[in-house]
C-alpha positions as CSV (number, residue, x, y, z in Angstrom):
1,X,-41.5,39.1,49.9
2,X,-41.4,41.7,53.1
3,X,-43.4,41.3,55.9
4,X,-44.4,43.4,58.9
5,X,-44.2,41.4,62.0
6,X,-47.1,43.6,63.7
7,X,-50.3,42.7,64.8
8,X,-51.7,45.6,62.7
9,X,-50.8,43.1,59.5
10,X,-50.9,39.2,61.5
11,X,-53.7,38.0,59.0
12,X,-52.4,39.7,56.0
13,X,-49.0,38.4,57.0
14,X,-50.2,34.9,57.8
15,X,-52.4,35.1,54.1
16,X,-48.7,35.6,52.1
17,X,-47.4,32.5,53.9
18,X,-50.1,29.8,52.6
19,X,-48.3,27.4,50.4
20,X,-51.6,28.7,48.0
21,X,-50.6,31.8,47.7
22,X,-47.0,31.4,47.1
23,X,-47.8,28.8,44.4
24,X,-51.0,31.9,42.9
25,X,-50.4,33.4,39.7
26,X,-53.2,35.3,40.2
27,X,-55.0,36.1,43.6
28,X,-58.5,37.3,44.0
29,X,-58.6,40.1,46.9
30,X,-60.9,42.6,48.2
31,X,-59.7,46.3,48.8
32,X,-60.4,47.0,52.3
33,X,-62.1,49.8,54.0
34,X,-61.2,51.6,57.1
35,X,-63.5,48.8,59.4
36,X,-61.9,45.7,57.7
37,X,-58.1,43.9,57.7
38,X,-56.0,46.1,55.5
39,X,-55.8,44.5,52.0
40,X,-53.8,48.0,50.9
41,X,-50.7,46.3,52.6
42,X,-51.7,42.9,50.7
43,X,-52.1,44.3,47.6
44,X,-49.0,46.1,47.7
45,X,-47.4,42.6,48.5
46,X,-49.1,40.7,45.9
47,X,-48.0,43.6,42.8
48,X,-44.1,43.1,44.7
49,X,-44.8,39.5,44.6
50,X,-45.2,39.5,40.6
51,X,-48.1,38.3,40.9
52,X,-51.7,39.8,39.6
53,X,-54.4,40.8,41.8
54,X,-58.1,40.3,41.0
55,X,-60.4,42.6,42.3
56,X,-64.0,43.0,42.8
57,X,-66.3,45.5,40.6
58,X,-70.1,46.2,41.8
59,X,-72.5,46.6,38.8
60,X,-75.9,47.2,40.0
61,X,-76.5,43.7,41.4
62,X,-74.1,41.9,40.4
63,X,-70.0,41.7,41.2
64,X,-67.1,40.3,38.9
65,X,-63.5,40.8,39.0
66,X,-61.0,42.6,37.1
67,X,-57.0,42.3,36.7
68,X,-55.3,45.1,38.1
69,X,-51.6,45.7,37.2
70,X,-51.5,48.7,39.4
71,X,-52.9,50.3,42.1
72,X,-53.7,53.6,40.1
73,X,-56.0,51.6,38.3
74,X,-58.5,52.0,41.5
75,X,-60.9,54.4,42.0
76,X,-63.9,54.9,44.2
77,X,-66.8,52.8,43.7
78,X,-70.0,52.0,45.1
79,X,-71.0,52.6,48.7
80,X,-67.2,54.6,48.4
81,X,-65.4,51.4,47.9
82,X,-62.2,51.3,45.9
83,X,-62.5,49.3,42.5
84,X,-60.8,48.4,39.4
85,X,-61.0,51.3,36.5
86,X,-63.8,50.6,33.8
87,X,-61.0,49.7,31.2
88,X,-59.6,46.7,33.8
89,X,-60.0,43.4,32.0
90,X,-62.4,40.9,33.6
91,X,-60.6,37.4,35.4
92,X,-62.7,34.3,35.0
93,X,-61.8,31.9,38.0
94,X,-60.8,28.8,36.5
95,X,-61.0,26.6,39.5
96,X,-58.9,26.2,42.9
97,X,-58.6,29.9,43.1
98,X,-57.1,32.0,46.3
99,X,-59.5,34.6,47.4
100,X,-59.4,36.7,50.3
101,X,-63.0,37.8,51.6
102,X,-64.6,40.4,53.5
103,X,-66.8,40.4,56.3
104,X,-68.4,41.9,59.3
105,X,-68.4,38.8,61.6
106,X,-67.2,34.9,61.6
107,X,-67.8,32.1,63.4
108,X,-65.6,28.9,65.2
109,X,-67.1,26.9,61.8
110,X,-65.8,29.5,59.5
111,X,-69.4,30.7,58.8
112,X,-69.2,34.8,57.6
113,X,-71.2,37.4,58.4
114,X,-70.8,39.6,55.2
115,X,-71.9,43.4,54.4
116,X,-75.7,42.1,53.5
117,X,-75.9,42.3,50.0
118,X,-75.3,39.1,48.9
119,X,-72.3,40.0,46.3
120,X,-69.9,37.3,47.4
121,X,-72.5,34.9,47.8
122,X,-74.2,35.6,44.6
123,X,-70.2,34.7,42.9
124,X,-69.9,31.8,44.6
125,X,-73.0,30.5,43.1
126,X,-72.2,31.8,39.8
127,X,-69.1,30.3,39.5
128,X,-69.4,27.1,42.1
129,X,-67.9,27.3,45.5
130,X,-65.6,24.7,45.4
131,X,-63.9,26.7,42.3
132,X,-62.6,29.1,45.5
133,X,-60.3,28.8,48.2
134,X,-61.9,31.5,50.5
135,X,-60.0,33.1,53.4
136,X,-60.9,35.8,55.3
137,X,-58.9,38.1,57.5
138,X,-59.8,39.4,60.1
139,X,-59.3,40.4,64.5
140,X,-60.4,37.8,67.3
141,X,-63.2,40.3,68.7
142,X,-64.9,39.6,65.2
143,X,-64.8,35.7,65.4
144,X,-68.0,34.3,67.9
145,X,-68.5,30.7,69.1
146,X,-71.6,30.5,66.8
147,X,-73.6,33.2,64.1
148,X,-76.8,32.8,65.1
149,X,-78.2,34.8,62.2
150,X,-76.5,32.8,59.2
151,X,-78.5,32.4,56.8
152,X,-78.6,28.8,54.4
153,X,-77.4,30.7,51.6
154,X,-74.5,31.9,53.1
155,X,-71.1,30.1,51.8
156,X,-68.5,29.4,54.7
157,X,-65.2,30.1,54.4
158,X,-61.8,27.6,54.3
159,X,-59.4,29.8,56.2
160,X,-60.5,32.2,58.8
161,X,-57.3,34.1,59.4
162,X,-56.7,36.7,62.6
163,X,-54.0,38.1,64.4
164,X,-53.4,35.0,66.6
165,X,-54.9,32.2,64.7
166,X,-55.7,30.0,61.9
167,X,-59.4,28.9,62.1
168,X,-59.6,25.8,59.6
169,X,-62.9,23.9,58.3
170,X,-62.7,20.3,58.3
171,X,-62.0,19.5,54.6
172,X,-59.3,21.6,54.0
173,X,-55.6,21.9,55.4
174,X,-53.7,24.8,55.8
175,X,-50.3,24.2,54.5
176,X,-47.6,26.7,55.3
């Protein structure tokens, strides 16, 4: 496993040393845009890793996500987001699954301020939240003391990982 010790790649770095993810067959991860922690670099990692990365496809409302054995087998999506080719086979979480997540903004609580579509939370319902071990990367200037628009629907995070901290939720443990 390489890592860059940057602070470019901290989160990403600090994601590849959870005891979860070394332990993941298969790890459920975003591909990043230009505004968000660089999941390129991650996925790169994960493919060199052996293991398979699961990534998100938008259809219309609704989001799964597909094994990718490659990164060729991205391509832009909606709202210009890279996602799995059409001929990707779908992954069905089967429970205590390792998921990286976007979002815009986080909270001390691990709450998430996401894009505002609803997608991830939408999954999370479909599939049960506790099926997920959901860790999002991101930089300090995007964690506040408190959201004060979170809505009841949205799902908080485990992990909230940046470039100088862990930020835990009570229930879970981080083991490294």
């Amino acid at each position: 496993m390489k890592l860059i010790n940057t602070d470019r790649f901290a989160a990403e770095a600090k994601f590849v040393r959870l005891r979860r993810y070394r332990d993941a067959d298969v790890v459920m991860c975003y591909v990043s845009t230009k505004e968000e922690a660089d999941t390129w670099w991650l996925l790169k990692t994960i493919l060199q890793d052996g293991k398979l990365p699961a990534v998100p496809r938008v259809d219309g409302d609704t989001m799964e996500f597909y094994i990718i054995e490659s990164l060729n087998e991205l391509e832009p999506g909606k709202f210009g987001i890279f996602e799995p080719l059409q001929q990707c086979r779908i992954y069905l979480p089967g429970g205590a699954e390792l998921m990286a997540v976007p979002g815009v903004r986080f909270d001390e609580s691990c709450n998430r301020m996401g894009h505002g579509r609803g997608y991830y939370d939408k999954y999370f319902g479909k599939y049960g939240q506790e099926c997920f071990f959901k860790v999002a990367l991101t930089t300090e200037d995007c964690v506040e003391e408190e959201l004060a628009d979170r809505k009841p629907h949205d799902i908080p995070m485990d992990v909230i990982l940046t470039e100088k901290r862990v930020i835990q939720r009570d229930r879970c443990t981080v083991e490294r």
